[in-house]
C-alpha positions, -999 to 999 in steps of 0.1 A, spaced: 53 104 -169 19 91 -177 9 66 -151 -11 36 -160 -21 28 -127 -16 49 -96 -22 29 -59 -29 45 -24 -20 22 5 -28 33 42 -22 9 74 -36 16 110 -34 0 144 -56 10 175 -39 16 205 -2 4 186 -3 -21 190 -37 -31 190 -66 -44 162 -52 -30 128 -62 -27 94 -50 -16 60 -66 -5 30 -55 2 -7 -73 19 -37 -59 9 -70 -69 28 -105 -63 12 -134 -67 37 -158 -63 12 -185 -94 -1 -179 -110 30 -159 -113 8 -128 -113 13 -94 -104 -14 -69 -107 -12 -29 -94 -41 -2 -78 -41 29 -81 -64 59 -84 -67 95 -53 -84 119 -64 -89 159 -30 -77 173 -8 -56 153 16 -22 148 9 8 125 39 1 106 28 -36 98 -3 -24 81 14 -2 62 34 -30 53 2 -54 44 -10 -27 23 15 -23 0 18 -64 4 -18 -64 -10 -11 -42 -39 24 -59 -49 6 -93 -55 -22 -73 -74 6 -61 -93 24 -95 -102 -8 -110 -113 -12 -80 -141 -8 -94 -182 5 -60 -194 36 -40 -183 30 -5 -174 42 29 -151 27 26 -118 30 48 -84 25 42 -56 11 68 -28 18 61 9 23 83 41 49 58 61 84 67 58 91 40 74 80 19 42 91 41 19 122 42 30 124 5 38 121 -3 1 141 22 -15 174 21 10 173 -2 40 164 -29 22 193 -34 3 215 -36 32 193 -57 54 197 -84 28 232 -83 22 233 -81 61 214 -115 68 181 -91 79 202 -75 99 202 -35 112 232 -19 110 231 -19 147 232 -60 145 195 -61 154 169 -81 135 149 -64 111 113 -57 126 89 -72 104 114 -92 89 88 -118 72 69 -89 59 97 -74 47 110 -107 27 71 -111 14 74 -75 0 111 -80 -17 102 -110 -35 74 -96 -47 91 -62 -58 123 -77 -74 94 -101 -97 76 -67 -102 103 -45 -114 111 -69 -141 81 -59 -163 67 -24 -142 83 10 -138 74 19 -101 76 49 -85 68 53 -46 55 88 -37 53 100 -5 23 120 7 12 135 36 -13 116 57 -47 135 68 -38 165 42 -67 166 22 -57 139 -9 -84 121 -15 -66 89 -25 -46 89 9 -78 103 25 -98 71 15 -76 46 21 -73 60 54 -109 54 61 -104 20 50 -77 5 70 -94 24 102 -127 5 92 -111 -25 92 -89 -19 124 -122 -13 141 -132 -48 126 -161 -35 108 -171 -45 74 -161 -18 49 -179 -25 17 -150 -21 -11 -157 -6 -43 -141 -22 -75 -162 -7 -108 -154 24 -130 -138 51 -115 -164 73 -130 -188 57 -105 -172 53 -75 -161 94 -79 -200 99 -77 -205 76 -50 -175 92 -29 -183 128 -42 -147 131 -49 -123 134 -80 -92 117 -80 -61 133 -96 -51 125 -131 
């Protein structure tokens, strides 16, 4: 399947909790383009920045005109598997675990459904899971992103043609 725009998300949090971040790259290969964001949160867990990041890229998503393939790359199981099984049964559950307990994240978690049920009306999405620090540059980027950002810095984000942001980062991303 011929993908029309493939995301990386990446969430991190120093010390975990701690100052976290996330990042995202989206490529639109519609238009050739390359978008980077992510963002900074004084107190949070690894697994919420994972969640911000794919947060980020659903509402990028449900702004787009045109219907398309997209996948998504991430290296949380946690997320992955949180959209694609528990989910279901947290809602019919009242955002409950099947131990009884409340859902951690639980207002994340109903950001990102409402989002994904809108989405999946007009996109085909497919989550992939990669592994983290293994030498994709997607993943490997977005990485560096969220960890900017958890270390409150100002990462300047690219958004222009992928051609030129594969020179700047001396990288090529997969087709």
């Amino acid at each position: 399947m011929s993908h029309t725009i493939v995301i990386y998300t990446d969430g991190s949090a120093l010390s975990n909790p701690g100052p976290g971040g996330w990042g995202y790259l989206i490529w639109n290969k519609i238009e050739n383009k390359i978008i980077e964001g992510g963002g900074y949160q004084d107190h949070a867990t690894n697994n919420q920045m994972e969640l911000k990041a794919l947060l980020d890229v659903f509402k990028y998503i449900n702004k787009l005109k045109t219907s398309g393939d997209i996948v998504i790359h991430l290296d949380s199981d946690y997320v992955r598997n949180g959209i694609t099984t528990w989910i279901h049964n947290w809602k019919k559950n009242g955002w409950k675990t099947v131990n009884k307990k409340q859902v951690l994240n639980k207002e994340i978690w109903i950001d990102i459904d409402k989002y994904f049920e809108k989405i999946k009306e007009k996109h085909k999405i497919k989550l992939v899971r990669v592994d983290g620090h293994s030498g994709n540059a997607g993943n490997d980027i977005v990485d560096e992103i969220a960890k900017e950002y958890a270390l409150n810095k100002k990462y300047k984000c690219f958004n222009g043609s992928k051609d030129d942001f594969e020179k700047l980062k001396g990288i090529t991303l997969a087709k």
